[in-house]
C-alpha positions as CSV (number, residue, x, y, z in Angstrom):
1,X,129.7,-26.8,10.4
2,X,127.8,-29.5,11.8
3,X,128.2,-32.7,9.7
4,X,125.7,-35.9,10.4
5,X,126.6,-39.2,8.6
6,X,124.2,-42.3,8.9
7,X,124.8,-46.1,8.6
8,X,124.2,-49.3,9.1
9,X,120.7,-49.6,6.9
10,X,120.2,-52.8,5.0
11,X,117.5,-55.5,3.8
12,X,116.0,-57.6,6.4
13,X,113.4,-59.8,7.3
14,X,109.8,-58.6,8.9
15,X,110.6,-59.8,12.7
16,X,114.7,-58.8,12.1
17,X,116.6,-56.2,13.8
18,X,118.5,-53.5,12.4
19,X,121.0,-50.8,14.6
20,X,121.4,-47.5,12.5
21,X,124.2,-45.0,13.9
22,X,124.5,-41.5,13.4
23,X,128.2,-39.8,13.4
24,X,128.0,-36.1,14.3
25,X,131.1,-33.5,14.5
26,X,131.4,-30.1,13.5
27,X,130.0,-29.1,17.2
28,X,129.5,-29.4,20.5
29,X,126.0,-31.0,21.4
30,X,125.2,-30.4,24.6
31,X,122.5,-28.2,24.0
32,X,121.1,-30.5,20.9
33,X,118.4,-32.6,20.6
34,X,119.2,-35.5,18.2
35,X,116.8,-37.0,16.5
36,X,115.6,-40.0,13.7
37,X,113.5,-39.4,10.6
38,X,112.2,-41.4,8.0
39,X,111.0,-41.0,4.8
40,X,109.0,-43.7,2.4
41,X,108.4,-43.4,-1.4
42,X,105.7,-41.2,-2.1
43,X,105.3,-40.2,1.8
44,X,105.8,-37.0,4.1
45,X,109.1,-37.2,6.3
46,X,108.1,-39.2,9.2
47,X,109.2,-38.2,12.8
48,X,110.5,-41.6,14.4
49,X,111.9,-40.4,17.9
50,X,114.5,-38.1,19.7
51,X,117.2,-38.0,22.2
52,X,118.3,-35.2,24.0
53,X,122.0,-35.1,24.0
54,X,122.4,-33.6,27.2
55,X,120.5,-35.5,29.4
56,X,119.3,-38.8,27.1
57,X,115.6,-38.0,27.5
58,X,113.9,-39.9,24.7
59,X,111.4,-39.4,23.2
60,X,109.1,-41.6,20.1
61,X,106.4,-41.4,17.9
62,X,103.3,-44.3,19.0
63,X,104.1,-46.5,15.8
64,X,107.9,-47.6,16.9
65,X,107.6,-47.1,20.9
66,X,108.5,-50.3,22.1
67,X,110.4,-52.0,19.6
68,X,112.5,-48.6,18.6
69,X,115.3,-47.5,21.2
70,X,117.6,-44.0,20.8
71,X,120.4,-43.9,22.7
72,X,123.4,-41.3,22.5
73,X,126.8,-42.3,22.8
74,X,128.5,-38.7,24.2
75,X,132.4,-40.0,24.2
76,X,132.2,-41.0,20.2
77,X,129.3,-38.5,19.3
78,X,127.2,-40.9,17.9
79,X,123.6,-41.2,18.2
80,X,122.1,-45.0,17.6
81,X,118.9,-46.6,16.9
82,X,118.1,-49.7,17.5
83,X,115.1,-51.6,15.5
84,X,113.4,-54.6,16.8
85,X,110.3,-56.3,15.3
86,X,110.4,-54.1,12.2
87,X,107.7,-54.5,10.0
88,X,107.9,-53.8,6.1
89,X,105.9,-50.6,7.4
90,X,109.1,-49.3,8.6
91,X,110.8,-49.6,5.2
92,X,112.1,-46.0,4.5
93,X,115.2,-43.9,4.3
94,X,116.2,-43.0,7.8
95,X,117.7,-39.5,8.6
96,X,119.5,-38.5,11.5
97,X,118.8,-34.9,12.3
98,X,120.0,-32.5,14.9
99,X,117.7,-29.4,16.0
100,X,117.5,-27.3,19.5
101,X,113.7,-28.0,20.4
102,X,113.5,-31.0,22.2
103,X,110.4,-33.4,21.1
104,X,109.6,-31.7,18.5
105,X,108.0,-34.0,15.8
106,X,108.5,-31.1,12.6
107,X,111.4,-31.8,10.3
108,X,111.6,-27.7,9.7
109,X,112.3,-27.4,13.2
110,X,116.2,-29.3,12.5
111,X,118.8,-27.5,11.6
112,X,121.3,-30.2,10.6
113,X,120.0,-33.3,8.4
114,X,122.5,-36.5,7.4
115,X,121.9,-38.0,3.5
116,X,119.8,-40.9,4.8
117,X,120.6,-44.7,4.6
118,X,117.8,-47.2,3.5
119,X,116.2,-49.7,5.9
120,X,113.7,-52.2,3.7
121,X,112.0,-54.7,5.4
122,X,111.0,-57.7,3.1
123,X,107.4,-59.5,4.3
């Protein structure tokens, strides 16, 4: 069973940077695509970008490219994401997800979904 555990979310100032790390095991992920969600009050889940485990393609959604960066870790299966410049737009809870369809932006196309860790960004 394929078990995805997020952390590192936390208060921060607009302008601050935050890492986020996702711990996967349960499964080999060679033929996974990893990828960040986010979620704020009131608001659809929110595709933030994807990694694909074999190769480290990446991939992001327009509002974080450039100051968002995914990177996979294969040795210690974790998958990372690095904030820059966050904005108290990008206040959410973040999920780390794990599907087979690379670039996809649909949360119903991953199969395996951590429980989220909170990212607020104070103005």
């Amino acid at each position: 069973q394929v078990q995805l555990v997020e952390s590192g979310g936390g208060l921060v100032q607009a302008g601050g940077s935050l890492r986020l790390s996702c711990a996967a095991s349960g499964s080999t992920f060679a033929r996974y695509t990893m990828a960040w969600f986010r979620q704020a009050p009131g608001k659809e889940r929110e595709f933030v970008g994807c990694v694909r485990w074999s190769f480290g393609t990446t991939y992001y959604a327009d509002s974080v490219k450039g100051r968002f960066t995914i990177s996979r870790d294969t040795a210690l299966n974790t998958v990372n994401l690095q904030m820059n410049s966050l904005k108290p737009e990008d206040t959410a809870v973040y999920y780390c997800a794990a599907g087979l369809q690379f670039g996809s932006t649909t949360a119903g196309r991953y199969d395996y979904w951590g429980q989220g860790t909170q990212v607020t960004v104070s103005s």
